[in-house]
C-alpha positions in Angstrom: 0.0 0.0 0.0 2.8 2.3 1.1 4.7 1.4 -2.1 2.2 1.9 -4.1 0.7 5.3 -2.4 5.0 6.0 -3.3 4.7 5.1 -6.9 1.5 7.7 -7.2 3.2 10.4 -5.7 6.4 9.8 -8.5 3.6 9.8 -10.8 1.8 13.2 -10.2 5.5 14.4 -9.7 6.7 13.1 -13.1 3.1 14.3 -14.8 2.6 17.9 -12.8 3.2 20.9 -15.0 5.5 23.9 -14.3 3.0 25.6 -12.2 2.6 22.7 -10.3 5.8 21.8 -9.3 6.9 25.7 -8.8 3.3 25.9 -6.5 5.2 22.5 -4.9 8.9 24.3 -4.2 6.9 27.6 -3.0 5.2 26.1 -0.1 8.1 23.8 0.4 9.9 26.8 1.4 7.3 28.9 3.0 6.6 31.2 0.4 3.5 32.9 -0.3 2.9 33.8 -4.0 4.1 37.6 -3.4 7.2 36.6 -1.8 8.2 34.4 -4.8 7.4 37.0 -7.3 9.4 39.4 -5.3 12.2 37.3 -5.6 11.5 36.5 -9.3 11.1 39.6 -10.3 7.9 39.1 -11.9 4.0 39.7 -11.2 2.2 38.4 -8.7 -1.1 37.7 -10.5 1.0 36.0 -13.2 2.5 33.7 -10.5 -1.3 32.7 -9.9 -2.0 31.9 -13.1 0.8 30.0 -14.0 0.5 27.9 -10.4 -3.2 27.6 -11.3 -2.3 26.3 -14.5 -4.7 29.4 -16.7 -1.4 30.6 -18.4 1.4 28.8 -19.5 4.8 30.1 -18.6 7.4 32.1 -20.7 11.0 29.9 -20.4 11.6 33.7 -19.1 9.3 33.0 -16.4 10.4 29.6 -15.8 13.8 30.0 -15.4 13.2 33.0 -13.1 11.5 30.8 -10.8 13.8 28.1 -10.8 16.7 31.0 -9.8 14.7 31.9 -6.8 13.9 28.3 -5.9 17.4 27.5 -6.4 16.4 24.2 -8.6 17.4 23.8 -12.2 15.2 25.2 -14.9 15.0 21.1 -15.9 13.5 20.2 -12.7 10.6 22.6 -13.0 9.7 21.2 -16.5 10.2 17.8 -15.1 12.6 17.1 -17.8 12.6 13.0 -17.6 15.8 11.8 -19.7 14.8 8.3 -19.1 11.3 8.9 -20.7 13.2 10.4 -24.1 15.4 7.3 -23.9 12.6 4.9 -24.3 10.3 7.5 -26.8 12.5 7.8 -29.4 14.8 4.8 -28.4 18.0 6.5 -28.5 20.1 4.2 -27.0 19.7 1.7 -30.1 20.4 4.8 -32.1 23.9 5.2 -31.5 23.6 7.4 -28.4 26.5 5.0 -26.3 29.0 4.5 -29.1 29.2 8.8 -29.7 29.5 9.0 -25.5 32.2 6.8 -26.2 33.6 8.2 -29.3 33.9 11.6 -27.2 36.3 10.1 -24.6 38.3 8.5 -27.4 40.1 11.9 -28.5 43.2 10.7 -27.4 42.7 7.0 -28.5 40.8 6.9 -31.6 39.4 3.4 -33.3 38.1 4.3 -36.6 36.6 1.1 -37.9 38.4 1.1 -41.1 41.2 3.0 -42.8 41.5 6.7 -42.3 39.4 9.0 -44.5 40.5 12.4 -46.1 39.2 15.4 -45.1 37.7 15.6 -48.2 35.9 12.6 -47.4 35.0 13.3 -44.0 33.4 16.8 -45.4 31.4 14.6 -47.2 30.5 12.7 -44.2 29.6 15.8 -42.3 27.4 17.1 -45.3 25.5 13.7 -45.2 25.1 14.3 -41.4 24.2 18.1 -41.8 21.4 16.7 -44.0 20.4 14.3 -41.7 20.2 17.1 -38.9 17.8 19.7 -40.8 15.6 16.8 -41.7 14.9 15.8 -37.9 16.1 12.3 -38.5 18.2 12.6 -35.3 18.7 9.3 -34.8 20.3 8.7 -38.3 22.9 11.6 -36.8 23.5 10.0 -33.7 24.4 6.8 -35.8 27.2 8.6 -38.3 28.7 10.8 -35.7 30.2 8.5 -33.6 32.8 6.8 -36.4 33.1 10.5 -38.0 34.7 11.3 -34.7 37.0 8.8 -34.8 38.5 9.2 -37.8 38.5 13.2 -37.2 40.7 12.9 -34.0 43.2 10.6 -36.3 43.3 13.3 -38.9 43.8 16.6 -36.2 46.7 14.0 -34.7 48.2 13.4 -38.1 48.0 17.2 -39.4 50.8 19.3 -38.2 48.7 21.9 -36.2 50.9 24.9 -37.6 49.7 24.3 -41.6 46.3 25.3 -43.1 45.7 21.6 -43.4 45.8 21.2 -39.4 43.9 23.7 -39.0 41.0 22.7 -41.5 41.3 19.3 -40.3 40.5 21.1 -36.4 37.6 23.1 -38.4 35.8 19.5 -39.3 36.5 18.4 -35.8 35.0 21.4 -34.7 31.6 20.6 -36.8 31.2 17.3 -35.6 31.5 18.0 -32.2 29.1 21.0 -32.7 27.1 18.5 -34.1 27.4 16.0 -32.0 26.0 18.7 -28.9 22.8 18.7 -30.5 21.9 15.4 -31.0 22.6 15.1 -26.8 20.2 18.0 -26.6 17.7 16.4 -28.6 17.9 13.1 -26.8 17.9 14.6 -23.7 20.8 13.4 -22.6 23.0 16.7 -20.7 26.5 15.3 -20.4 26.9 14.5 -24.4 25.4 17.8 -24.9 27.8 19.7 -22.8 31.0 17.4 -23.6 30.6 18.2 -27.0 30.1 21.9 -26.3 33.3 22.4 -24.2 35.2 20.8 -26.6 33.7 22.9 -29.4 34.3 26.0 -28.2 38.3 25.4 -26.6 39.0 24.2 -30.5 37.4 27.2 -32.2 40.2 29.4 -31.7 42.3 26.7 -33.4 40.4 26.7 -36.5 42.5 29.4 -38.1 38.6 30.8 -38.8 37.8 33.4 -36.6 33.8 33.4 -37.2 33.9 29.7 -35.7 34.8 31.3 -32.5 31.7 33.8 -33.1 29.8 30.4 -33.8 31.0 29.0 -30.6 29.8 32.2 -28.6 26.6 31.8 -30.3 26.1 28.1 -28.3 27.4 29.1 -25.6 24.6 31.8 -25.1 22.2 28.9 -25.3 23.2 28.3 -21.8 22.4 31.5 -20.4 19.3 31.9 -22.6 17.7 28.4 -20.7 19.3 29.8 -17.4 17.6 33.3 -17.6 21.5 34.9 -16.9 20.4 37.4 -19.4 22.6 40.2 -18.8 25.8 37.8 -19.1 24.2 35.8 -22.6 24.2 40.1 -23.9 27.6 40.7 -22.8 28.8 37.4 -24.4 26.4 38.1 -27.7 27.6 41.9 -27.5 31.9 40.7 -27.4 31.3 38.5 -30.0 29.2 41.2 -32.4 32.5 43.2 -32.1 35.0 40.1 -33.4 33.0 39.4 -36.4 32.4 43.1 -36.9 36.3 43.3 -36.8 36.3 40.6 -39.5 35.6 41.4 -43.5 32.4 42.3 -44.0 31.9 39.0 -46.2 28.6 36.8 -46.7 29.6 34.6 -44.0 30.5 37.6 -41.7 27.3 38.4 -42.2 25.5 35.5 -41.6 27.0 35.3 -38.1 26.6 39.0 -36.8 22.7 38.3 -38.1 22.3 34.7 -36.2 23.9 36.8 -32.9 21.7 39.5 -33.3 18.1 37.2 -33.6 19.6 35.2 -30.3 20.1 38.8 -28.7 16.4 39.7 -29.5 15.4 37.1 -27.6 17.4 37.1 -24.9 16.4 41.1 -24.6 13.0 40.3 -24.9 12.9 37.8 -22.3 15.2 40.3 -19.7 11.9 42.9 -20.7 13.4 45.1 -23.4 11.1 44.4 -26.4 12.2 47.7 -27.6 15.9 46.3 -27.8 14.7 43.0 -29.2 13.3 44.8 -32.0 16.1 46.7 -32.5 18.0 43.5 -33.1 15.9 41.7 -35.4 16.5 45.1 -37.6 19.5 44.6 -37.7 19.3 41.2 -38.4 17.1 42.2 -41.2 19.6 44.8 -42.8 22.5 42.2 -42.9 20.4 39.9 -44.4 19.2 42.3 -47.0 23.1 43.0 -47.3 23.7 39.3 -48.7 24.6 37.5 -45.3 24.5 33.7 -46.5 21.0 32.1 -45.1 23.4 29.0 -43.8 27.3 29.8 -43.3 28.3 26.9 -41.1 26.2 23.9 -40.2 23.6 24.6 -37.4 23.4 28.4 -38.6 20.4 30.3 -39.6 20.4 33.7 -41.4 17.6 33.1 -43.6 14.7 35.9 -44.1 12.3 33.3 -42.9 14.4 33.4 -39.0 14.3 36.7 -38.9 10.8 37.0 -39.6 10.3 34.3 -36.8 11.6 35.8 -34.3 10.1 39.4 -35.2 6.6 36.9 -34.5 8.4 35.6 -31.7 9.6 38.2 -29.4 5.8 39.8 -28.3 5.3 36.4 -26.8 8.2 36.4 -24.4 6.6 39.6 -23.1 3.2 38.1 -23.0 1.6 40.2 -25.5 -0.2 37.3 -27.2 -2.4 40.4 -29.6 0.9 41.4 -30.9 2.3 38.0 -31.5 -0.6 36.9 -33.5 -0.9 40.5 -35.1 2.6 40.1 -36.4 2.0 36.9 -37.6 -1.0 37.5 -39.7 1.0 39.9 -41.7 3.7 37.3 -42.8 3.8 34.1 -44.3 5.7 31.5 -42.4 6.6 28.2 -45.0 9.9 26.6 -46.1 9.6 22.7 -45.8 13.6 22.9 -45.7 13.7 24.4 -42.4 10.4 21.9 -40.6 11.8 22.9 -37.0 11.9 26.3 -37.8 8.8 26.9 -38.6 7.5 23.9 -36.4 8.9 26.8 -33.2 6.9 29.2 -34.8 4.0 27.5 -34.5 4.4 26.5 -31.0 5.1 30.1 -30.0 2.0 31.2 -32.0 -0.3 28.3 -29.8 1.2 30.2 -26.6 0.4 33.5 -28.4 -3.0 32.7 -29.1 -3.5 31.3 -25.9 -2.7 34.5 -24.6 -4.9 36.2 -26.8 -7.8 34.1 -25.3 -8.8 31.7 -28.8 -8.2 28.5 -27.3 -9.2 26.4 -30.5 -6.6 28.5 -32.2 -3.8 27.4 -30.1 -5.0 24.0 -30.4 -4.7 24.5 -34.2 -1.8 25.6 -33.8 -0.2 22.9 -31.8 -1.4 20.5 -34.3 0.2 22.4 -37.6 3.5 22.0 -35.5 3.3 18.9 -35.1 2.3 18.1 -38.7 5.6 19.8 -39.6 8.0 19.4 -37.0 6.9 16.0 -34.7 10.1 15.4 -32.5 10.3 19.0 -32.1 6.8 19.6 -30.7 6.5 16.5 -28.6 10.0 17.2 -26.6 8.8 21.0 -26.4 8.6 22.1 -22.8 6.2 25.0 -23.7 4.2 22.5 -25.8 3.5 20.5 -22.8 2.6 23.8 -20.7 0.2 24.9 -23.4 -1.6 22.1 -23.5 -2.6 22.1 -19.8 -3.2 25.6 -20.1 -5.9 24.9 -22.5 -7.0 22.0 -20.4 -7.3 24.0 -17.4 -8.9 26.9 -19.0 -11.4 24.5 -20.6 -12.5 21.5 -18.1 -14.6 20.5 -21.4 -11.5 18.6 -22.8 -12.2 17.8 -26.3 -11.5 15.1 -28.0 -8.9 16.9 -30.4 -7.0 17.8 -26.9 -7.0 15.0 -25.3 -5.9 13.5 -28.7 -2.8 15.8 -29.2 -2.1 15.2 -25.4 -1.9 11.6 -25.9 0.2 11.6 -28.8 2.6 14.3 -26.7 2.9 12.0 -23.8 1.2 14.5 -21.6 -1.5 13.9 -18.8 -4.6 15.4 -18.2 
């Protein structure tokens, strides 16, 4: 009976949204609702909605919380890596042969003789293709042996020639790479091997603008952290480098991919005014020619920027403006389906906010149509979704359906 009263408990832990678990840790340490938003720094009437499960919480708002709390921002999403194990079965899909292939750096086991580098671009190509078009698993299967055969070639290359130091520039790819399929899988410690390693090796590229690539990773951290102020500085150092650098397409690529991560990370530290200001300029350079896609994992296109000009009234809660915005654009490329998957997500919170709930849920559903892994490991997916529950005890069948398929209970 105990055991089982146990299991229960894990249960409504494992299934409770954000506002549930932050309600949890609140009460656990005495708090009334004011004194958490006073040490927040946010509202207290949006604390009560978010605890009461009517809005769903900004990652602004989430990780705010989990500062005060002092709990990881993982924690109050109830981030379950064994759950993504089993979902999209990524340890049959090469996830323990590229932890391995990580620690092998300084003893390398390619399978079969070494490749060229021209051979191993090739390779990366393959698995850069593989990586736009979500099959993730695929990715986590190539990277591993590409890794090997990569720390032969950086050992073989005499690290003063331009040969060493393209031979590090692959290396640095792969292991850029090799961070997001951990992300994806939910699994933290490939994710952040991979990034380390990334960003010691940039500056050994010979390519300045992998360095700016490497910042641009790094301020993923701070984004999901809400360490906003530090995530600017970073973004603001590394705007400078590349601005230092010819003002080629590439150049330009970066400076606009640093300026869209510094609109949201303004908008969610409450300058919409700034974020703006960044997508602009985001715009400009793109209008100047900045290539769309300058290193693997980048972004410059027209179609980003215009994503995150939808984006960035959401992370200030202004759901009118989001959807405003978004009526006035046209949001379709089926070569970037995560892309515009996000925007669909961020245009369910938006018109969640804006008070159509069957909009959201129409919402939810175009994302998943176009990007499924994406939307199903989504936190703010799953805190929609029992946002609309909540605000409509009715529970349609067409919720409840999408909340099945996501894994989430009502």
């Amino acid at each position: 009976m105990l055991e089982g009263q146990r299991r229960d408990n894990a249960r409504m832990d494992v299934d409770a949204g954000a506002g549930a678990r932050i309600a949890g840790l609140r009460k656990l340490a005495g708090w009334t609702q004011h004194q958490l938003a006073a040490r927040a720094f946010v509202s207290t009437s949006l604390v009560k909605k978010v605890e009461q499960g009517r809005t769903p919480p900004s990652p602004a708002f989430v990780a705010s919380c989990a500062a005060a709390l002092g709990v990881e921002v993982r924690e109050l999403y109830g981030v379950q890596v064994a759950d993504k194990i089993s979902e999209f079965h990524s340890e049959t899909a090469g996830i323990s042969e590229l932890r391995e292939a990580l620690q092998a750096f300084d003893d390398p086991q390619p399978a079969e003789p070494g490749l060229s580098a021209s051979a191993l671009r090739r390779q990366l190509d393959r698995a850069e293709t593989f990586r736009t078009g979500q099959k993730y698993a695929d990715l986590a299967m190539l990277l591993p042996q590409v890794l090997h055969h990569l720390f032969v070639l950086v050992a073989d290359s005499s690290p003063t020639t331009r040969e060493g130091e393209l031979a590090r520039g692959l290396l640095h790819d792969a292991y850029r790479l090799a961070a997001t399929v951990g992300g994806r899988f939910g699994h933290p410690d490939i994710a952040a091997a991979a990034s380390e390693r990334h960003v010691m090796l940039a500056g050994a590229t010979g390519d300045p603008l992998r360095v700016a690539v490497s910042d641009w990773h790094r301020s993923t951290h701070f984004l999901q952290n809400g360490n906003y102020a530090a995530g600017l500085r970073l973004l603001d150092r590394s705007l400078q480098r590349v601005a230092d650098q010819p003002q080629q397409s590439d150049a330009l690529g970066i400076a606009a991919q640093l300026h869209l991560r510094a609109a949201v990370m303004s908008a969610r530290n409450g300058d919409g005014e700034r974020a703006d200001d960044h997508i602009q300029e985001a715009r400009a350079l793109i209008s100047q020619g900045a290539a769309a896609s300058p290193y693997y994992n980048t972004d410059a296109s027209e179609l980003n920027a215009v994503i995150h000009w939808c984006a960035v009234p959401v992370e200030r809660y202004d759901g009118t403006e989001a959807v405003n915005r978004a009526s006035r654009v046209k949001v379709f490329d089926p070569a970037r389906p995560e892309r515009v998957g996000h925007h669909h997500i961020d245009q369910a919170r938006a018109w969640m906010l804006h008070g159509n709930r069957d909009r959201a849920l129409d919402e939810l559903n175009l994302a998943r149509r176009i990007s499924p892994h994406h939307t199903r490991t989504h936190p703010s997916v799953r805190e929609t979704v029992r946002a609309l529950a909540a605000a409509d005890r009715r529970a349609t069948d067409s919720l409840a359906g999408f909340a099945r398929w996501a894994g989430i209970q009502m």
